[in-house]
N, C-alpha and C positions, 0 to 999 in steps of 0.2 A: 515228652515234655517239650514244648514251645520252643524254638529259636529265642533269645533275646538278644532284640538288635541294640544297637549304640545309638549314640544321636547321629552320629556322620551318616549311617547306615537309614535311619527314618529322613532325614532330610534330601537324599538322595530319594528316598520311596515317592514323596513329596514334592519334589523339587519342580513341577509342571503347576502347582500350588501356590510357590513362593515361597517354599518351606526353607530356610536356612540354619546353621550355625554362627548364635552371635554369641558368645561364647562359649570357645571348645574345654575351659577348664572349670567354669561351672556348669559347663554343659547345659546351657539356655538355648531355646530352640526357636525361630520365634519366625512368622507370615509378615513379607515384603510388603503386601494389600491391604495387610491390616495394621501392619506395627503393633502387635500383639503376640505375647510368650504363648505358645501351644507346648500340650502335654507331648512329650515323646515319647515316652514311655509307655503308654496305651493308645494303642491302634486305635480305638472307637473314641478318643478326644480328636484324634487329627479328624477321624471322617465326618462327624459330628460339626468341627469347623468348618471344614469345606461343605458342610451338604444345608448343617439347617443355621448356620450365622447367616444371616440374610443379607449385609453387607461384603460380606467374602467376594459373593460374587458380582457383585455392582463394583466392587474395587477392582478386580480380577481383569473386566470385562475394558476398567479404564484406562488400564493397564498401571494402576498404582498413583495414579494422578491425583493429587491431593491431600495424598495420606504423607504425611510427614514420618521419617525414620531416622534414628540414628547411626551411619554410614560408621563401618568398623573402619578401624586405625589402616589395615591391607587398603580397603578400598580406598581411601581418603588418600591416601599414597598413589596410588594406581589412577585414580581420575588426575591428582594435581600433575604427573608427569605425561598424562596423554593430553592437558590443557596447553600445559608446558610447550608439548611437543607441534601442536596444533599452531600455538600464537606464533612458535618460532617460523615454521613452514609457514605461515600466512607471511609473517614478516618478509621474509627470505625469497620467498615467490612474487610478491610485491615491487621488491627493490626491483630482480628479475626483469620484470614486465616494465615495469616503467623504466630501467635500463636501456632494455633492447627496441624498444618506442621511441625511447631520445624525450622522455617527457622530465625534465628537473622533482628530485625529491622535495624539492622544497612548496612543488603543488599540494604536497599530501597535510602540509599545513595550513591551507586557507582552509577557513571555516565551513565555506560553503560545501568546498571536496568535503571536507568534514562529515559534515551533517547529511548531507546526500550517502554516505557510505554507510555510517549510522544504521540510517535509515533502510540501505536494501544489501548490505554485506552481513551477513551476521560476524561478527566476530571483530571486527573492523575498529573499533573503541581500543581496540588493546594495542593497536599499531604506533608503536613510539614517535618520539621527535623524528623531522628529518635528517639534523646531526646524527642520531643514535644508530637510525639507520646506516648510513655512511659510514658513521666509522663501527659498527660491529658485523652488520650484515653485509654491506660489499666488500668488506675486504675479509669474508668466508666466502662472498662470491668467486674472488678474485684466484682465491686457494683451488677452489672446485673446477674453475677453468685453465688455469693453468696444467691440472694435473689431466683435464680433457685433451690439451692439445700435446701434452707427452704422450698420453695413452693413443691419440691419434697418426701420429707419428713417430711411434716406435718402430724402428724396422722399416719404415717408406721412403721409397724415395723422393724427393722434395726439388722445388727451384724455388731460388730467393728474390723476389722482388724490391726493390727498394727506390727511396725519393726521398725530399729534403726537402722543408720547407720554413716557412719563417711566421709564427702565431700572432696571438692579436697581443703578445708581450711585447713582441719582438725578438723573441727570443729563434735556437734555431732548434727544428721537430725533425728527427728521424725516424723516419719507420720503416719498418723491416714488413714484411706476408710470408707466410709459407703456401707456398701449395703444391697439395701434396700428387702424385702422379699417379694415378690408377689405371688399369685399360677398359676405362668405362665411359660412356657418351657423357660423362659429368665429371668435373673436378673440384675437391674442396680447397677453399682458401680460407686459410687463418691470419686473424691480424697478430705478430709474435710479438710485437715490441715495438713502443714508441718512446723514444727516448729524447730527451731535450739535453743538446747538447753545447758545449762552450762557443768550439768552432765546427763550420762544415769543412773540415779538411779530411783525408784521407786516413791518418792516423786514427782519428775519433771515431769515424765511420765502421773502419774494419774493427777495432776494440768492441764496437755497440753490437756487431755484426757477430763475433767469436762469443763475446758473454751470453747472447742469445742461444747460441748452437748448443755452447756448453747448459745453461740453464734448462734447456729441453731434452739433454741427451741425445741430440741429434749427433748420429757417425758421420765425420769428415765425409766419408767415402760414397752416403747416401744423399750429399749435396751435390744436385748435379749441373745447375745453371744457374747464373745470378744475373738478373735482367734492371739497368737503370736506364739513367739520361747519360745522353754522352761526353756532360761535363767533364774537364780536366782531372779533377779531385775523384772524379769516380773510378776514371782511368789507372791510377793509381792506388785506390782504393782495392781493387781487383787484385790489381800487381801483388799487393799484398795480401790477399786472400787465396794466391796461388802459391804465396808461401806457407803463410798459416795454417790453412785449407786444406786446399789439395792443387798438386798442378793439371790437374785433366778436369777444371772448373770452366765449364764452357760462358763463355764473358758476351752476352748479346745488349745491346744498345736499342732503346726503344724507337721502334720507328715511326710511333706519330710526332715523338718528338724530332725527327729528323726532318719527317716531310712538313714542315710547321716551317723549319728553316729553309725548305723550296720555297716555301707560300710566302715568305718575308722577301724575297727577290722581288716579286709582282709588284706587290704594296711598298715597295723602295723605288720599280723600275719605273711602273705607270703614275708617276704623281700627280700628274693634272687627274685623273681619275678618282687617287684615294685623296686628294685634297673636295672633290666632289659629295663621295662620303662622309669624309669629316665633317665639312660644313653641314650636310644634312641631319649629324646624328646629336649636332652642336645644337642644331634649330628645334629640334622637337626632345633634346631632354631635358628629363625632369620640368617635363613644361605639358601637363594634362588639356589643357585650354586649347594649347595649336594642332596638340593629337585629335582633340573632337571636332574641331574648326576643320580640320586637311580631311579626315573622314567623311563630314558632313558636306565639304567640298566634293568628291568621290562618287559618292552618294546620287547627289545630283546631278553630277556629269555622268549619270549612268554606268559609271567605273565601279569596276569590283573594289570595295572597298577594301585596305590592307593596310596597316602603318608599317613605317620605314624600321627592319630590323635592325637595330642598333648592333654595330661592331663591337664585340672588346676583348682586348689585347689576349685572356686569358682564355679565349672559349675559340678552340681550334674550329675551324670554317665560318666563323662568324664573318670576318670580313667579305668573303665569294657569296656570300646570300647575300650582304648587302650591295654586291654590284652588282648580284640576278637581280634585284631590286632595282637599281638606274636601270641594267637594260630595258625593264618595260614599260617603268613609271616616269621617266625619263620628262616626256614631253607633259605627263599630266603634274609633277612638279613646277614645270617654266609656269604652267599657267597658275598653278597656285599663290606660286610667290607671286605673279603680278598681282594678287590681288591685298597684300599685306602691305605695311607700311614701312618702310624703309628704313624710317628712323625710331622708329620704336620697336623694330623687329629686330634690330642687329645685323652683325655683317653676315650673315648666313642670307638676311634676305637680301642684302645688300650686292651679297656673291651671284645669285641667281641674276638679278635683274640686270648686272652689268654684263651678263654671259651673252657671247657674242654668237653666231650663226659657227664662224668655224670652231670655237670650243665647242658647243655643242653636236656639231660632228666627230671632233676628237673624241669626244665622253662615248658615244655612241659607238666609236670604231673599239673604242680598248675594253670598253662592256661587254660587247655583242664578243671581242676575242678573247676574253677570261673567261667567260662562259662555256664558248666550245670548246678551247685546250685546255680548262683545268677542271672539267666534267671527272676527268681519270681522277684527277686528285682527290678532289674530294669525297669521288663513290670510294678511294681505298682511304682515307680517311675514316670514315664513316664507319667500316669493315673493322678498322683497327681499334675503334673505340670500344670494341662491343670486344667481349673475353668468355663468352659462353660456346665458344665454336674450336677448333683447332685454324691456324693460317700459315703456319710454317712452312707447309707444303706447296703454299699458292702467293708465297709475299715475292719469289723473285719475276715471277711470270706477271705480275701485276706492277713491278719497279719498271720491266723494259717495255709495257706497253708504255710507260706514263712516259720511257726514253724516247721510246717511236713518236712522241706524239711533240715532247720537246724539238728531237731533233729534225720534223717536219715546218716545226715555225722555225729553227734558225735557218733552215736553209730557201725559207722565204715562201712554202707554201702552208696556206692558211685552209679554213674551214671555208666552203661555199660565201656563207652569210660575211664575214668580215671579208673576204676577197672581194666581194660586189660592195660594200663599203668603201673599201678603201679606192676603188675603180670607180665610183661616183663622185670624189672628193677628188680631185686634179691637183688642187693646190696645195690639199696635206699628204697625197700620197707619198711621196719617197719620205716629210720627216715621221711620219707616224708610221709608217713601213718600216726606217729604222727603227723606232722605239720597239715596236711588235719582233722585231728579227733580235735585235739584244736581247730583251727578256727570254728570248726561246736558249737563245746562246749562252746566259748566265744559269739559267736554270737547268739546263743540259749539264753544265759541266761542273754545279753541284748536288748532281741527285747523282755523275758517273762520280764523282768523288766520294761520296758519300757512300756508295755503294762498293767500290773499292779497298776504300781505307774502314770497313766493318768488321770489326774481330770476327766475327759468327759466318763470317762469307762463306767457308768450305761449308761449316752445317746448313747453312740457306740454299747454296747451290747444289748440294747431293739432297736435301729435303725434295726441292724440285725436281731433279733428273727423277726421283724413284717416286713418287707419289702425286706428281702435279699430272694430274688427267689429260693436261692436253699434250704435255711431254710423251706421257707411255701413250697417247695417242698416234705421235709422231715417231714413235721409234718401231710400233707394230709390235706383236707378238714374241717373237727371239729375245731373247736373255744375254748379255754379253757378261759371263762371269767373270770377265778380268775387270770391266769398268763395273762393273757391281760390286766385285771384295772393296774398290778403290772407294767407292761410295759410301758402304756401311762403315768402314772404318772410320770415317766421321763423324759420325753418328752416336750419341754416348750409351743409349741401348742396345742396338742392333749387333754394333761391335764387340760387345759379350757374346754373341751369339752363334753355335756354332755353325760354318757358313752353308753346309747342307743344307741344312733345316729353314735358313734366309732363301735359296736360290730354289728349294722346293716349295716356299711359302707365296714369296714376289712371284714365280711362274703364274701359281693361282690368281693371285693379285691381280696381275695384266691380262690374265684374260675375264677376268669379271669385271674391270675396267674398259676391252673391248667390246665385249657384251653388252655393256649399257650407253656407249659411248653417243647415242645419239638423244640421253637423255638426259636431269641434271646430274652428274654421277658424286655421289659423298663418298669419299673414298675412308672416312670412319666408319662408315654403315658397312663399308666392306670389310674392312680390314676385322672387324668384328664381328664379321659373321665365320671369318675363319678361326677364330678362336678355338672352337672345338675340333677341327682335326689340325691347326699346327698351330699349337697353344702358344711356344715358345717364341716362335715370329711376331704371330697377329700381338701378342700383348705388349712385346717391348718396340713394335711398329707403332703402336698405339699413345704408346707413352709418348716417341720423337714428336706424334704428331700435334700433341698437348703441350710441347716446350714454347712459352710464350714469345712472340719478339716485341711486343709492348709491354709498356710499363701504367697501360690506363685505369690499373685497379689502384695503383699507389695513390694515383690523380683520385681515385673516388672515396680511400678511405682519408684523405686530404680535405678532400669535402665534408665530408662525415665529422672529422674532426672540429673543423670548423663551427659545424652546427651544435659538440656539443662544449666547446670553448668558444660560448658566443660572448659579447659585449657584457653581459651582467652573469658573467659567469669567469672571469676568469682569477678568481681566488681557489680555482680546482685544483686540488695536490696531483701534481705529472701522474703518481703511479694509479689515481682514482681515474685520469681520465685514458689511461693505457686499458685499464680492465673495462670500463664502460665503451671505449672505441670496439675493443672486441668483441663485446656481448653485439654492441648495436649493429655493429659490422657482419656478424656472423648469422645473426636472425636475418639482414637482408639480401644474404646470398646461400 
């Protein structure tokens, strides 16, 4: 006798057919292709469908295109939550991308975005208000990040960077970075928290700084450096996070912000100079007309054309370009202003044309001298800007060149070029030789101040004795294990460490730093290639060498902020624009 199957059991036989179960309790059986009940119960009805209904497989072939059917209750449930699921992830991915872009949700309301997405997005129509967005989908973004950078900092060890600033309310912004220490040529930074606060005093700051820690489950014990400005309020700010905290929180002070307060001596000491600049950057801004005129003058004086880099206050080396600028543009300014009007040009042209033969040798001697003695400056400026490298190792060797170089102008000798300057000019030489000799003397004896009174001094100066290339260059090969335990103990990795395993590690160290020593040697590349036979050393060497001594990430998520609390933006809720700083901050690092 015959097997007799079930429907479940023929639709399954079927099922490369379109044969289905549309209902299992009348037991109806029915073809996707056709939207037609087929017999189940007899074999030679299904094959008779499929072989001589001559539409079967013209539907089959369309893959059901056209044929309208009645979708069961399961399905109809099962599409509406994958539609569901779909609109949201569009949503949700959207906000996302236009977050970490810095592009305003409120783009996704003009018509035109509109119509254009319409048009080549499929699905794009279902994208809500930009309110809606904002307040349902970034703050699931905000959930989903937050719980990223717990998960990323669980268990790591971390240094805290932080800065203060004042927004386009007025009000005052703190923000807090982590980043996190790994012994890899790459470090992650997280923006933690920006917080707007009453006052920027000391009390508020550490408060912002503790809810953070706690908020992310960060342990005390895996904070290991907190890097700002050297303001008063941060000094104290510390003090109290050494109580809070922990007391073995290593307190470093940024040093572009320090050598910022060298570069303010200059531009205080040489004033006939920065009064030179000034007027210069008075005359052609905000003034399109005299920048293509001075060009156009350039031009045809056969001169490489270039406009005057404007100085300001807030962009560290801005000033030292614009007196690389007088030193060589000098003479082809005198002749420009002669040719402008006097009284419809202002006193900038007014300044130039009354400029006498020996001011113009004055300008010329204090140019051509900022140039060659503050070369050092500004190339470790430039150095310090930049946070994708380690420099802990190479910031004290790079402070007492810039000392050598101060304390060669105060004691009166100068670079070739200004010394034949100042020897050509009889009449100005002893007062502008003194000018040149005080600046050297003022600025000598606040880069030694500066460099003394630095909390992080023992970690800078044992950073250099064990890792600064030209140090273990000069000390040779031998190991002195009493000033080496004295050294790693400074150090907030190493000093875990047990000291064998250091003195067996640094041994290799120094002679792979001998070895290449006539080339440029990256003493990361090194330290990391010992990883695999003294794990223990090369990784927590690695980590000291990642401990920041600036603070110019705060400066740039400062920036950031800015750009996304701009002018027709600032009715933003603080905690929307903490999570969009992060996103947008995190995609660009």
């Amino acid at each position: 006798m015959p097997k007799v199957l079930s429907v479940f059991e023929r639709a399954r036989e079927y099922e490369s057919e379109g044969f289905y179960v549309f209902d299992k309790h009348k037991k109806v059986m029915m073809c996707k292709y056709c939207n037609v009940t087929v017999d189940w119960k007899r074999k030679d009805s299904c094959e008779k469908h499929c072989k001589q209904r001559s539409s079967h497989k013209v539907n089959k072939d369309n893959g059901g295109n056209g044929v309208k059917r009645q979708i069961t209750i399961v399905e109809n449930v099962s599409m509406n939550k994958k539609l569901k699921a779909e609109k949201t992830k569009l949503a949700k991915d959207t906000v996302r991308a236009f977050v970490q872009a810095n592009i305003p949700l409120e783009k996704l309301d003009h018509p035109g975005l509109r119509s254009w997405m319409n048009e080549y997005i499929p699905g794009s129509g279902d994208l809500p208000h930009s309110s809606t967005l904002r307040s349902t989908y970034l703050e699931s973004l905000k959930v989903e990040e937050e719980e990223k950078i717990k998960e990323l900092v669980k268990g790591q060890d971390i240094v805290l960077l932080c800065d203060e600033t004042t927004n386009k309310k007025g009000q005052c912004v703190f923000v807090v970075l982590f980043k996190i220490m790994s012994a890899s040529s790459e470090q992650k930074l997280l923006v933690a928290g920006t917080k707007v606060l009453m006052n920027a005093n000391s009390t508020e700051c550490s408060r912002a700084i503790v809810d953070i820690l706690v908020k992310f489950d960060v342990k005390y014990d895996n904070v290991i450096s907190f890097t700002c400005d050297s303001a008063k309020y941060m000094t104290k700010c510390v003090d109290l996070l050494h109580v809070l905290v922990s007391d073995k929180l290593l307190h470093i002070q940024c040093w572009a912000h320090k050598l910022c307060l060298v570069g303010n001596i200059w531009v205080a000491q040489l004033s006939e100079l920065n009064e030179c600049v000034m007027k210069t950057k008075m005359f052609f801004l905000n003034s399109r007309k005299r920048k293509h005129h001075y060009l156009q003058f350039l031009t045809v004086s056969s001169i490489h054309p270039k406009l005057f880099p404007s100085p300001v206050l807030t962009r560290w080396n801005s000033w030292f370009r614009a007196v690389e600028y007088i030193d060589t543009y000098l003479p082809h300014l005198l002749e420009y202003f002669k040719t402008e009007d006097a009284e419809t040009s202002g006193s900038s042209t007014e300044y130039y044309m009354q400029m006498s033969m020996d001011k113009v040798a004055v300008l010329q001697c204090e140019a051509r001298f900022v140039v060659e003695h503050c070369k050092s400056t500004v190339e470790l400026l430039e150095i310090l800007e930049g946070s994708s490298y380690p420099f802990a190792h190479r910031l004290l060797g790079k402070l007492c060149d810039l000392k050598t170089s101060f304390k060669l102008a105060s004691d009166n000798t100068f670079h070739p070029a200004t010394t034949q300057m100042l020897n050509s000019q009889l009449c100005l030489k002893s007062a502008v030789r003194a000018t040149l000799v005080s600046t050297g003397q003022k600025s000598l004896l606040k880069l030694s101040s500066l460099i003394a009174s630095d909390p992080a001094k023992d970690f800078v100066e044992s950073m250099s004795a064990l890792f600064d290339p030209r140090e273990i260059a000069c000390k040779g090969l031998e190991v002195d294990a009493v000033e080496l335990q004295n050294k790693i103990e400074k150090l907030p990795f190493l000093s875990q460490v047990p000291f064998r395993l250091v003195l067996e590690g640094y041994t290799q160290t120094k002679q792979a730093v001998l070895k290449s020593i006539s080339k440029n040697v990256d003493i990361l590349t090194i330290l990391l290639s010992l990883k695999s036979d003294f794990p223990e050393y090369a990784t927590n060497a690695v980590k000291c060498l990642w401990i920041p001594v600036s603070n110019v990430d705060s400066e740039r998520a400062f920036s950031m902020y800015s750009n996304i609390m701009s002018d027709k933006r600032t009715s933003l809720r603080a905690d929307n624009i903490e999570v969009m700083l992060g996103m947008c901050f995190g995609a660009s690092h």
